[in-house]
N, CA, C, O and CB atoms as a CASP TS submission, in Angstrom:
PFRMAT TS
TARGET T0000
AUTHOR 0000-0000-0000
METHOD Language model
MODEL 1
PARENT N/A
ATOM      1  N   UNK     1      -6.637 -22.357 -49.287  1.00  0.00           N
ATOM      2  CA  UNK     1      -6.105 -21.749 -48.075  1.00  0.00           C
ATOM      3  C   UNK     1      -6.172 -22.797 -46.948  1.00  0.00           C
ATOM      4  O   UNK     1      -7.299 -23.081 -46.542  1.00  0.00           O
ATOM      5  CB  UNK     1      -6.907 -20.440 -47.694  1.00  0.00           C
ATOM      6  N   UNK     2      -5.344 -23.273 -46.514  1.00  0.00           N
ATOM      7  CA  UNK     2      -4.871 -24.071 -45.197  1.00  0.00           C
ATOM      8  C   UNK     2      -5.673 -23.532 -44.098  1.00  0.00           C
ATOM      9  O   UNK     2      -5.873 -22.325 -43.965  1.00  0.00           O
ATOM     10  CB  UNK     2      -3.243 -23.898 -44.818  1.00  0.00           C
ATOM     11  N   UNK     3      -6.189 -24.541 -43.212  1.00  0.00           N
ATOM     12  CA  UNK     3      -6.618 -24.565 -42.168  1.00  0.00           C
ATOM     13  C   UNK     3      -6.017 -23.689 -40.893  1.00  0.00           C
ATOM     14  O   UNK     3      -5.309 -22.844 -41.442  1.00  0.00           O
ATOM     15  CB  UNK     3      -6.637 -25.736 -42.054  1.00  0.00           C
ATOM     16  N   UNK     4      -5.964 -23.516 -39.728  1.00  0.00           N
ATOM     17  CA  UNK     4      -4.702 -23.186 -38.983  1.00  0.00           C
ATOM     18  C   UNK     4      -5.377 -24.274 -37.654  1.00  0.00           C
ATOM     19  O   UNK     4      -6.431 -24.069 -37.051  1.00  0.00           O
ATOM     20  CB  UNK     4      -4.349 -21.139 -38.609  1.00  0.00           C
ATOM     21  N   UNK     5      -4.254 -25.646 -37.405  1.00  0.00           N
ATOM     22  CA  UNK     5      -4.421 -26.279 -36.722  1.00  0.00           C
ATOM     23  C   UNK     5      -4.637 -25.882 -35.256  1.00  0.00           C
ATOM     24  O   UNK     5      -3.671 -25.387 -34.675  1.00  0.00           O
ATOM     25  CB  UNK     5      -3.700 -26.912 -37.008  1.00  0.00           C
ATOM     26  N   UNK     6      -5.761 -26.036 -34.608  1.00  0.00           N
ATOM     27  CA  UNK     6      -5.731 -26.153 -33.490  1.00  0.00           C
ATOM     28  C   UNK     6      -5.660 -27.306 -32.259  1.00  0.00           C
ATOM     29  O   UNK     6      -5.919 -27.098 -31.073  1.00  0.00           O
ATOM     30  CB  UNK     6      -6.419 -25.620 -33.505  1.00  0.00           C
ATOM     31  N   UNK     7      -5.262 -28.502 -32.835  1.00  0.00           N
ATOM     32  CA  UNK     7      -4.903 -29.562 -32.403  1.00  0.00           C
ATOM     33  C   UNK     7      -4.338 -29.297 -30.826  1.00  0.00           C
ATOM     34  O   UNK     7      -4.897 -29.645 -29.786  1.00  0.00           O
ATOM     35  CB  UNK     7      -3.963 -30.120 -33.416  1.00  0.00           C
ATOM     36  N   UNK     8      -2.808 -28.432 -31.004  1.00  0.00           N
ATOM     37  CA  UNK     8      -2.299 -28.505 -29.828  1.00  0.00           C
ATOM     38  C   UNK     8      -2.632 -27.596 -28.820  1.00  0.00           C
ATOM     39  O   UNK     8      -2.089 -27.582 -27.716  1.00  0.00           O
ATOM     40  CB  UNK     8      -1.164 -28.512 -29.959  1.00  0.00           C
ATOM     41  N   UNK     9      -3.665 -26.708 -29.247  1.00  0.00           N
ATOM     42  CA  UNK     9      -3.656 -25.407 -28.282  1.00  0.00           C
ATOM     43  C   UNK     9      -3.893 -26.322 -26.964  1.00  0.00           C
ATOM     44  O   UNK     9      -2.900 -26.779 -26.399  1.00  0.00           O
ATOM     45  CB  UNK     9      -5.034 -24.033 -28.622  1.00  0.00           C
ATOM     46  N   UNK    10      -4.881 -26.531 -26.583  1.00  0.00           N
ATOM     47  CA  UNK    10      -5.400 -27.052 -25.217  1.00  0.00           C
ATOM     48  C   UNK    10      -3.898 -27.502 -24.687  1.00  0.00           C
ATOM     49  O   UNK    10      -3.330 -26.678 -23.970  1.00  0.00           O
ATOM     50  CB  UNK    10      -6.704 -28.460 -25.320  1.00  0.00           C
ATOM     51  N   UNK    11      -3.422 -28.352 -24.887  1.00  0.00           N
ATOM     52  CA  UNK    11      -2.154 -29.268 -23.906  1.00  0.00           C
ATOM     53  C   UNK    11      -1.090 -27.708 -23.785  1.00  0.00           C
ATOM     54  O   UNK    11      -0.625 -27.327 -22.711  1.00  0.00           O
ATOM     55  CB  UNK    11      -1.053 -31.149 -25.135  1.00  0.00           C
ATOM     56  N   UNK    12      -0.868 -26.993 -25.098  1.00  0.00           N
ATOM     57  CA  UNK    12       0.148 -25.998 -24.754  1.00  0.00           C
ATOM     58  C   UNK    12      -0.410 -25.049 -23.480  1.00  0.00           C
ATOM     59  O   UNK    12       0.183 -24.751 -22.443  1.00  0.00           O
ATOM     60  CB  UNK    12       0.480 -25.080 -26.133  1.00  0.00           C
ATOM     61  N   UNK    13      -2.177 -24.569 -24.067  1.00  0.00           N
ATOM     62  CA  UNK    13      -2.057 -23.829 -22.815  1.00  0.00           C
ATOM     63  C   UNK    13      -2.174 -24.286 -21.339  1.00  0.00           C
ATOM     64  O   UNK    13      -1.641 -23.590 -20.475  1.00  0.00           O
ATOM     65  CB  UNK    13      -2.895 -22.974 -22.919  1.00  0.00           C
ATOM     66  N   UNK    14      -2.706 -25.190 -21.068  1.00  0.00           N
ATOM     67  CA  UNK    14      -2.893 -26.403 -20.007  1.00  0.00           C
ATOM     68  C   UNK    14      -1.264 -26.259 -19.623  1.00  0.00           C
ATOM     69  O   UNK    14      -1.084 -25.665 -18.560  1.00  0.00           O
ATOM     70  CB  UNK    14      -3.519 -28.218 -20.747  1.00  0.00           C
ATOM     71  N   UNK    15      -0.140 -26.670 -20.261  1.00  0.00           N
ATOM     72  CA  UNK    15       0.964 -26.498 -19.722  1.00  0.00           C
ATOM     73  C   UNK    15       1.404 -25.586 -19.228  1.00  0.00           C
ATOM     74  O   UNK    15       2.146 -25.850 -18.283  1.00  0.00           O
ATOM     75  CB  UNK    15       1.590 -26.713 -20.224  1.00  0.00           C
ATOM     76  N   UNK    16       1.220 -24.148 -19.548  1.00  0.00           N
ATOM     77  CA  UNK    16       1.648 -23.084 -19.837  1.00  0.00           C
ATOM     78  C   UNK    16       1.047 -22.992 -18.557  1.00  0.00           C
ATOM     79  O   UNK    16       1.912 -22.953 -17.682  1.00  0.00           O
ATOM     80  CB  UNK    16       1.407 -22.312 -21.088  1.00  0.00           C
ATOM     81  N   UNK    17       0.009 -22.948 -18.165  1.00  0.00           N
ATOM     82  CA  UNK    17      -0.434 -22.339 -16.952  1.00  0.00           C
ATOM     83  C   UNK    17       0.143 -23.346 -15.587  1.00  0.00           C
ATOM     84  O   UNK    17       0.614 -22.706 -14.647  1.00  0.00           O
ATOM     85  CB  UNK    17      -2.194 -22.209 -17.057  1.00  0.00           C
ATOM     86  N   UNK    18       0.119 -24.821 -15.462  1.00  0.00           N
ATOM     87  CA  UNK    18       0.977 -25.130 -14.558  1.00  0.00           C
ATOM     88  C   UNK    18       2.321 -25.059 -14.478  1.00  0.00           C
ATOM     89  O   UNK    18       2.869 -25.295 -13.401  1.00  0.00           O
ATOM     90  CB  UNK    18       0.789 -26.012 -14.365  1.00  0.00           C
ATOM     91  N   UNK    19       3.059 -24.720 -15.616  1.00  0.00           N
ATOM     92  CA  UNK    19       3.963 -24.132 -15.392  1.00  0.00           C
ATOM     93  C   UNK    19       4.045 -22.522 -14.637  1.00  0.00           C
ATOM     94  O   UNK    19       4.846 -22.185 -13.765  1.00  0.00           O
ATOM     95  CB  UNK    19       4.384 -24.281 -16.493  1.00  0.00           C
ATOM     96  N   UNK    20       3.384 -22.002 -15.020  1.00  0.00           N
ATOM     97  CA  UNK    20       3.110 -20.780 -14.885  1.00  0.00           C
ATOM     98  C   UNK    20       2.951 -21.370 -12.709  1.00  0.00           C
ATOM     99  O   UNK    20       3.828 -21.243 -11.854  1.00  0.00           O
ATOM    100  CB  UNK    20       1.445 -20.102 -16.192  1.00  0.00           C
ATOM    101  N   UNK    21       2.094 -21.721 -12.609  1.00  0.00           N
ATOM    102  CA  UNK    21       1.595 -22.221 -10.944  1.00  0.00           C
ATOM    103  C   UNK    21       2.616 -22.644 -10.418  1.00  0.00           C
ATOM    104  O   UNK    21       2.685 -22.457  -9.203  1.00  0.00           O
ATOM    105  CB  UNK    21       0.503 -23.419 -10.704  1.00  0.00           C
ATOM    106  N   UNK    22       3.805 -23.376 -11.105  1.00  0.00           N
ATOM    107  CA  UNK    22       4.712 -23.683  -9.926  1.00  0.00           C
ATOM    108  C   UNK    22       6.025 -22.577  -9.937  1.00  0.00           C
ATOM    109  O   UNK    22       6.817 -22.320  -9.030  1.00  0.00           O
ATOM    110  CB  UNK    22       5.275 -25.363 -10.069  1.00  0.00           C
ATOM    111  N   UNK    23       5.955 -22.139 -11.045  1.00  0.00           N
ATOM    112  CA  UNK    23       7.041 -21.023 -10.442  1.00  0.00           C
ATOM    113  C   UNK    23       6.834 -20.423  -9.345  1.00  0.00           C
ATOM    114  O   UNK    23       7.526 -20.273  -8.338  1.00  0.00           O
ATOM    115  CB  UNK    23       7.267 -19.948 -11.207  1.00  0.00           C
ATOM    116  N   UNK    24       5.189 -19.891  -9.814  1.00  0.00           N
ATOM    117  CA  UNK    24       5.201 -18.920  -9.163  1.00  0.00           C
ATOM    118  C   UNK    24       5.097 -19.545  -7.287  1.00  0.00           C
ATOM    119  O   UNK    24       4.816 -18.793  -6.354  1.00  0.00           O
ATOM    120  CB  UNK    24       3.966 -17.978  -9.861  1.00  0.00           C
ATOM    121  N   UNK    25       5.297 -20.532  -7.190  1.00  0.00           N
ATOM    122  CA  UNK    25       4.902 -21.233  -5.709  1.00  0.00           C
ATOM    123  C   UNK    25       6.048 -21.363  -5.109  1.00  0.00           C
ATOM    124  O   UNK    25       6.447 -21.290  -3.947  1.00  0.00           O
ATOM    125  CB  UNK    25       4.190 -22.689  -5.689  1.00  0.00           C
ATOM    126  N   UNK    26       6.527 -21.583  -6.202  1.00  0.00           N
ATOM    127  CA  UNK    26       8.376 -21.716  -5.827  1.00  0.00           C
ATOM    128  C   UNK    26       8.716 -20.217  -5.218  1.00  0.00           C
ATOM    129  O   UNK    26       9.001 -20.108  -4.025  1.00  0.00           O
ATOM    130  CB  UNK    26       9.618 -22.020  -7.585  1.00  0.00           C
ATOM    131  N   UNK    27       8.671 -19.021  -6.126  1.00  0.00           N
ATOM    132  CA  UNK    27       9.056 -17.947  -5.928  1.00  0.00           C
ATOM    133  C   UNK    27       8.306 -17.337  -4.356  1.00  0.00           C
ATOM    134  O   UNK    27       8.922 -16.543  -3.644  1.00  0.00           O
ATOM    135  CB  UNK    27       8.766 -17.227  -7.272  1.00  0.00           C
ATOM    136  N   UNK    28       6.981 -17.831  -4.010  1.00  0.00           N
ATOM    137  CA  UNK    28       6.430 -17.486  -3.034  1.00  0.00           C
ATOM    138  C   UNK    28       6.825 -18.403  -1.391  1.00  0.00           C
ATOM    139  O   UNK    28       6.804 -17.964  -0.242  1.00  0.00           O
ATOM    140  CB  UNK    28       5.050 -17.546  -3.582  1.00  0.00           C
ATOM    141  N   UNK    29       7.147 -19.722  -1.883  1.00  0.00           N
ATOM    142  CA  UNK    29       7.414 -20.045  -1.028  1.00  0.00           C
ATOM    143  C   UNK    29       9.115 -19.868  -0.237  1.00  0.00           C
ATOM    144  O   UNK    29       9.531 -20.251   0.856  1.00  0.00           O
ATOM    145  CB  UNK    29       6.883 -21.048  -1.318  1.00  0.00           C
ATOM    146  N   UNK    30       9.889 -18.992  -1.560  1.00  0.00           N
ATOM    147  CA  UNK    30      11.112 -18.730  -1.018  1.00  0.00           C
ATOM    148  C   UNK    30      11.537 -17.502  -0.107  1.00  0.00           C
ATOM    149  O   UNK    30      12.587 -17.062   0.361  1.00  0.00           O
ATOM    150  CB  UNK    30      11.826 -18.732  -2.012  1.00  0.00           C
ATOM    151  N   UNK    31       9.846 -17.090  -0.089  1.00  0.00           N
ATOM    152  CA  UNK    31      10.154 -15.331   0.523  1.00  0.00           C
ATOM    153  C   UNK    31      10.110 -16.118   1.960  1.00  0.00           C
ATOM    154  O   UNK    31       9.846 -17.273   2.294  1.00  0.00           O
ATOM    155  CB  UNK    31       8.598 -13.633   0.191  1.00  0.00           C
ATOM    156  N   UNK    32      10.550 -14.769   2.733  1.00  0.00           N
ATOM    157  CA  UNK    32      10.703 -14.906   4.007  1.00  0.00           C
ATOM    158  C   UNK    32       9.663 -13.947   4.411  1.00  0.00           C
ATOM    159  O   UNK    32       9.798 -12.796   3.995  1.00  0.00           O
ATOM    160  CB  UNK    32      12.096 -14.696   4.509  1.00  0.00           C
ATOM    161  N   UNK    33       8.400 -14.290   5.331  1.00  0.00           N
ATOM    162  CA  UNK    33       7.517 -13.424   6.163  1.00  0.00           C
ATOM    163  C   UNK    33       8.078 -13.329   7.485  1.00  0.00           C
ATOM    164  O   UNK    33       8.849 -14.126   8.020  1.00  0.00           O
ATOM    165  CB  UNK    33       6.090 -13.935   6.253  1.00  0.00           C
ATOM    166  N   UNK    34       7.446 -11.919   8.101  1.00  0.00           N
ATOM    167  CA  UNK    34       7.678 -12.284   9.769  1.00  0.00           C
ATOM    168  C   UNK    34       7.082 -13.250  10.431  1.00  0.00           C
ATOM    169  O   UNK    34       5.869 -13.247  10.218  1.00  0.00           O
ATOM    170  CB  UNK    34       7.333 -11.300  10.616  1.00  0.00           C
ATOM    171  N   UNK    35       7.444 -14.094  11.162  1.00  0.00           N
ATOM    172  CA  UNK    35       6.622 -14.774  12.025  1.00  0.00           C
ATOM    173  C   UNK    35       5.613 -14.474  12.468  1.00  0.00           C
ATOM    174  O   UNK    35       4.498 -14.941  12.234  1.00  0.00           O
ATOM    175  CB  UNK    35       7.027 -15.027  12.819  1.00  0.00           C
ATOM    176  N   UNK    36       6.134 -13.113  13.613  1.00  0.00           N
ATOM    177  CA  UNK    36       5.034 -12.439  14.564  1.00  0.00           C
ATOM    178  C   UNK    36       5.273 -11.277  14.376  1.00  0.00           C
ATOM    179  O   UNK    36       6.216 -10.730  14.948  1.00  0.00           O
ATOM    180  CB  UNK    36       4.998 -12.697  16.046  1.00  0.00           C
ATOM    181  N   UNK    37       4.324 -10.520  13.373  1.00  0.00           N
ATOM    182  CA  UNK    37       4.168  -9.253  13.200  1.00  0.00           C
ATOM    183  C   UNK    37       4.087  -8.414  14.381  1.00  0.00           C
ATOM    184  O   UNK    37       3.250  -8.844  15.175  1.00  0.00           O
ATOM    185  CB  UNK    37       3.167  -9.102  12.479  1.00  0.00           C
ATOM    186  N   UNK    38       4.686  -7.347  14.764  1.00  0.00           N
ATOM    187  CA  UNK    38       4.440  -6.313  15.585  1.00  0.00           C
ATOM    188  C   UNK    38       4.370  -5.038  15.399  1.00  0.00           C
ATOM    189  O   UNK    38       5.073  -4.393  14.622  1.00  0.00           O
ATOM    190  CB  UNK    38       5.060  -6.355  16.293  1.00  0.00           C
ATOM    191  N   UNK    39       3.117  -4.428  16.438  1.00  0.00           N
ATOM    192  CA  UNK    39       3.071  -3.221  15.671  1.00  0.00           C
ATOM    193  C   UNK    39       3.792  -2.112  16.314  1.00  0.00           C
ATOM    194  O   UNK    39       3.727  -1.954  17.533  1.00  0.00           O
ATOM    195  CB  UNK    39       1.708  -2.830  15.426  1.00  0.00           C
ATOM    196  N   UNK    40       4.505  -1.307  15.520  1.00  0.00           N
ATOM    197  CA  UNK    40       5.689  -0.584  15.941  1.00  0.00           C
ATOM    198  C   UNK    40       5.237   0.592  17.203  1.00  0.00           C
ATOM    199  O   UNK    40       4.031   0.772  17.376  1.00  0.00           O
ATOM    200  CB  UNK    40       6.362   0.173  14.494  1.00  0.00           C
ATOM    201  N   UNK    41       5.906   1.113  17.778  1.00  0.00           N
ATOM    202  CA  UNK    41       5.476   2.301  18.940  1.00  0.00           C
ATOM    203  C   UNK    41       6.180   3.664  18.230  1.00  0.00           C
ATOM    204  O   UNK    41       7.285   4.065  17.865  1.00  0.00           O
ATOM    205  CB  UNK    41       6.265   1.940  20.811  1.00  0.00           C
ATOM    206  N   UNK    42       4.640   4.134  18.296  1.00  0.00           N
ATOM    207  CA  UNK    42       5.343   5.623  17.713  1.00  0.00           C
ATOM    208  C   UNK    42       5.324   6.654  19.068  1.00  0.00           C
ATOM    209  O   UNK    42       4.902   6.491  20.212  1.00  0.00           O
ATOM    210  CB  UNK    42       4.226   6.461  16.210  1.00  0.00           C
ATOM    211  N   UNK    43       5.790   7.457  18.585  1.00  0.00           N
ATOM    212  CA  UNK    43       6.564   8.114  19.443  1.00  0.00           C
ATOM    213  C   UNK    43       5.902   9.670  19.371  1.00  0.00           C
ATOM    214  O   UNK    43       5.523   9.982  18.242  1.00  0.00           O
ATOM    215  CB  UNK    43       8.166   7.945  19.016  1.00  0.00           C
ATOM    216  N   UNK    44       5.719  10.658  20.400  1.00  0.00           N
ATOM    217  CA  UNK    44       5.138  11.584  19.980  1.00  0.00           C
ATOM    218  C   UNK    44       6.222  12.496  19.951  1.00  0.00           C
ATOM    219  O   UNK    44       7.267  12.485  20.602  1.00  0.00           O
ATOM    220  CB  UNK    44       4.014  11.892  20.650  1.00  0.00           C
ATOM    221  N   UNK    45       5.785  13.332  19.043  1.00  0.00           N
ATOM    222  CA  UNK    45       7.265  14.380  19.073  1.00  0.00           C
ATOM    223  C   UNK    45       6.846  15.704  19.029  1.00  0.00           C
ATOM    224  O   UNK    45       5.745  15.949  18.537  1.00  0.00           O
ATOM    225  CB  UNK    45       8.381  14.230  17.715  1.00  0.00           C
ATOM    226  N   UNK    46       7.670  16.759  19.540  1.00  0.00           N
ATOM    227  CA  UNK    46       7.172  17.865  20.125  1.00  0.00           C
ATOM    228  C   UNK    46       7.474  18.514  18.895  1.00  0.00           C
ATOM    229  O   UNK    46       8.382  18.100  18.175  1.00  0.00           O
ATOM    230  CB  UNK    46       7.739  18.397  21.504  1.00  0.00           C
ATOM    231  N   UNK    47       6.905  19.320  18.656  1.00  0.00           N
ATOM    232  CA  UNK    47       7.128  20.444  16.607  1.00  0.00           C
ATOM    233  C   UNK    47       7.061  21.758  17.454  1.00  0.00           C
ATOM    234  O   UNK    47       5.960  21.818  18.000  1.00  0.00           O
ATOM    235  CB  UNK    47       5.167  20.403  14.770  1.00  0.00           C
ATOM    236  N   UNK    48       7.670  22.581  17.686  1.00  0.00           N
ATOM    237  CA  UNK    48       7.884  23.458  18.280  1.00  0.00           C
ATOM    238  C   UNK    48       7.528  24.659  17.448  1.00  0.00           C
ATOM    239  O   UNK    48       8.656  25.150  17.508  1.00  0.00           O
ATOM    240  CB  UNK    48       9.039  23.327  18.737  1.00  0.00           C
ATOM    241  N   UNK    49       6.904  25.460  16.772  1.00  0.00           N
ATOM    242  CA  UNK    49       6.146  26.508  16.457  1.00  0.00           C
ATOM    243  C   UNK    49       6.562  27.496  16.943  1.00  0.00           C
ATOM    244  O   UNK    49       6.839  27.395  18.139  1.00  0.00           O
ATOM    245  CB  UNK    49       5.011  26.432  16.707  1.00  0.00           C
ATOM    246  N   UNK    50       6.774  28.736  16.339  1.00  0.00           N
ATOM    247  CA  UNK    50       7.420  30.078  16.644  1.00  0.00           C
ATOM    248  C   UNK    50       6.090  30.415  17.490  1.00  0.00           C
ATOM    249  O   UNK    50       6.175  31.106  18.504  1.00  0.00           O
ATOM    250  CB  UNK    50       7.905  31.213  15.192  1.00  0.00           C
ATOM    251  N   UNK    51       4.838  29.895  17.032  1.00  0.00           N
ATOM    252  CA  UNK    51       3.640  30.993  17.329  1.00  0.00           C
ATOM    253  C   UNK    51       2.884  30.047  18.662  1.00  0.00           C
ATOM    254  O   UNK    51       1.805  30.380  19.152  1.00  0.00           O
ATOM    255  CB  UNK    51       2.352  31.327  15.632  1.00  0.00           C
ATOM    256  N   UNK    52       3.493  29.111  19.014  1.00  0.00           N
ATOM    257  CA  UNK    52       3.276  28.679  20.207  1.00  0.00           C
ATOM    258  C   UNK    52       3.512  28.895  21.547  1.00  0.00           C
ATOM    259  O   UNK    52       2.835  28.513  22.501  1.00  0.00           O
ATOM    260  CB  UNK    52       3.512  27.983  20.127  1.00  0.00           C
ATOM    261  N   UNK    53       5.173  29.949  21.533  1.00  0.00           N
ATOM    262  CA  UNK    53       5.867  30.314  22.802  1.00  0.00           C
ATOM    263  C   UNK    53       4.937  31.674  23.137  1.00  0.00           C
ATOM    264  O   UNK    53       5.113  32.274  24.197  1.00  0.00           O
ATOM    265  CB  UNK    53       7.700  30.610  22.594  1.00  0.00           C
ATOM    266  N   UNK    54       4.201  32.001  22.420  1.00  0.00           N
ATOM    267  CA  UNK    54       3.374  33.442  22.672  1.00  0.00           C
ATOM    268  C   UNK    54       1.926  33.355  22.549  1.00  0.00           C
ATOM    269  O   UNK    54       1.435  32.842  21.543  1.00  0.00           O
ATOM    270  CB  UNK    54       3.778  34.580  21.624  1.00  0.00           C
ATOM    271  N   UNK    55       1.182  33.826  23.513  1.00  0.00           N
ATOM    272  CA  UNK    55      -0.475  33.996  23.873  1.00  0.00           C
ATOM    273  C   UNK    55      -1.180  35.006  22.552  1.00  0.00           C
ATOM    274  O   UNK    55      -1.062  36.229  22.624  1.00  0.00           O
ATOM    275  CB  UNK    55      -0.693  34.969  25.699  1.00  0.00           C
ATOM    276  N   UNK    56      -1.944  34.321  21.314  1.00  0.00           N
ATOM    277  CA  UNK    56      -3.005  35.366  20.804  1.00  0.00           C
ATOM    278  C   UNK    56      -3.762  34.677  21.415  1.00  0.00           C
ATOM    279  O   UNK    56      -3.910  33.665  22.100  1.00  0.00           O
ATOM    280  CB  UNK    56      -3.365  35.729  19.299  1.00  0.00           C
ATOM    281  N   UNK    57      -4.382  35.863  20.787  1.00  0.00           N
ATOM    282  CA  UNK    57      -6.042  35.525  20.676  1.00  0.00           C
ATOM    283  C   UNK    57      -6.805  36.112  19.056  1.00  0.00           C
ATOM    284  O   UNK    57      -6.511  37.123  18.419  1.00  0.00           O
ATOM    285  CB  UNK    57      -6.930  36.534  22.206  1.00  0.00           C
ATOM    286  N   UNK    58      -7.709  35.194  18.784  1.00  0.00           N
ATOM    287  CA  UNK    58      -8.418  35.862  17.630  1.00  0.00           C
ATOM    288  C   UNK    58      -9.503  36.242  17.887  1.00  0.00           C
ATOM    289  O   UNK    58     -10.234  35.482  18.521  1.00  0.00           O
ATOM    290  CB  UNK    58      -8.591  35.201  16.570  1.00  0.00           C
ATOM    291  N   UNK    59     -10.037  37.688  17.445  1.00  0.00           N
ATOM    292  CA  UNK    59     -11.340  38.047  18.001  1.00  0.00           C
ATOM    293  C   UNK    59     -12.319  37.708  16.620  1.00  0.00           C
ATOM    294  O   UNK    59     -11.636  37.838  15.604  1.00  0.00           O
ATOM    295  CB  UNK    59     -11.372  39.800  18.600  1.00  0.00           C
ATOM    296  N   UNK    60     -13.367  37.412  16.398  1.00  0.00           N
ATOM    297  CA  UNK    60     -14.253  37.507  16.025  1.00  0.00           C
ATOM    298  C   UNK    60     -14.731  38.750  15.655  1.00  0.00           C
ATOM    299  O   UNK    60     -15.083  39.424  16.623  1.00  0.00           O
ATOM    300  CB  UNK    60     -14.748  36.976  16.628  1.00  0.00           C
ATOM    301  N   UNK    61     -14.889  39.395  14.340  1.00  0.00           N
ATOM    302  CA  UNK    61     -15.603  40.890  13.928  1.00  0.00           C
ATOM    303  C   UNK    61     -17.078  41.172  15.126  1.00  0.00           C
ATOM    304  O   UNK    61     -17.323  42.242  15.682  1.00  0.00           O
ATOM    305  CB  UNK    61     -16.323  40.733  11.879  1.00  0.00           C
ATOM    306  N   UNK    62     -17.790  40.014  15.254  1.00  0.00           N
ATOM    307  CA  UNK    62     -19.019  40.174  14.998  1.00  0.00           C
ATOM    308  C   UNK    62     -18.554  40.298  16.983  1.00  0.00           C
ATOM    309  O   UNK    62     -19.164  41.140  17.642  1.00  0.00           O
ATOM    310  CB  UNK    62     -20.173  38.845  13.913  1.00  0.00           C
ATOM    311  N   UNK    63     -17.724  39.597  17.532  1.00  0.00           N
ATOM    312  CA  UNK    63     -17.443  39.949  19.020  1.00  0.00           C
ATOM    313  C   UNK    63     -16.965  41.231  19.734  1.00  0.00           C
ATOM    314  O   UNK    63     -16.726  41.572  20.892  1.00  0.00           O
ATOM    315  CB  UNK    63     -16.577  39.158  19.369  1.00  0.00           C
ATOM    316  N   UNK    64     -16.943  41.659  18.777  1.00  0.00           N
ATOM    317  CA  UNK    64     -15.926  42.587  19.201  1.00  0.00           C
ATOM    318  C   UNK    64     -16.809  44.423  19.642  1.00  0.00           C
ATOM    319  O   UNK    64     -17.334  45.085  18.747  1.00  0.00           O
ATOM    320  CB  UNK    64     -14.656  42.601  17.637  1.00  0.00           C
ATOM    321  N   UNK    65     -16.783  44.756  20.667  1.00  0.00           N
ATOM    322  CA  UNK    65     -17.799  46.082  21.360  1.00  0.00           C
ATOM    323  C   UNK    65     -17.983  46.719  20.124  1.00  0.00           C
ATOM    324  O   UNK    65     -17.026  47.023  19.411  1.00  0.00           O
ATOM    325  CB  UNK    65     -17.063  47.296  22.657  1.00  0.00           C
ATOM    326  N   UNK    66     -19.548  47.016  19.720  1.00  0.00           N
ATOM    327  CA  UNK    66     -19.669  48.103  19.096  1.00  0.00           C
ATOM    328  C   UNK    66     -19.775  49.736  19.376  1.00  0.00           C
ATOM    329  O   UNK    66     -20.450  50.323  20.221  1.00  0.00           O
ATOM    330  CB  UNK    66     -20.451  47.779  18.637  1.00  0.00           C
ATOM    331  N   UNK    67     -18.839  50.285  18.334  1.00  0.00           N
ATOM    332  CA  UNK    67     -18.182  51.651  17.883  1.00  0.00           C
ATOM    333  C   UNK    67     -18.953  52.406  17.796  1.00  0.00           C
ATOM    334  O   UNK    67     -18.660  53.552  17.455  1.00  0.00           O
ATOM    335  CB  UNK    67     -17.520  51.783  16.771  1.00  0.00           C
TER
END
């Protein structure tokens, strides 16, 4: 039964990974970032609620005159 050479592993994977490093440097250095990030203004907005245009109140059991 034959050996299974490991002669070339090291240089293949050694390659494999700087290859691997410059793509990926390439691909990173082609993005475009913002310069000067800013942070956006939010805005408050009114949610208008049916149960807001009208006055409750909630009573409490335990508030409430005893019977």
């Amino acid at each position: 039964m034959p050996q299974l050479d490991t002669s070339t592993w090291f240089i293949n994977i050694v390659s494999m990974i700087l290859t691997l490093f410059i793509v990926f440097q390439l691909k990173i250095s082609k993005h475009s970032y913002p310069t000067h990030p800013e942070a956006k203004t939010t805005k408050m907005t009114k949610h208008s609620a049916p149960w807001e245009s009208k006055w409750t109140k909630i009573y409490s059991p335990l508030s409430l005159p005893q019977q």
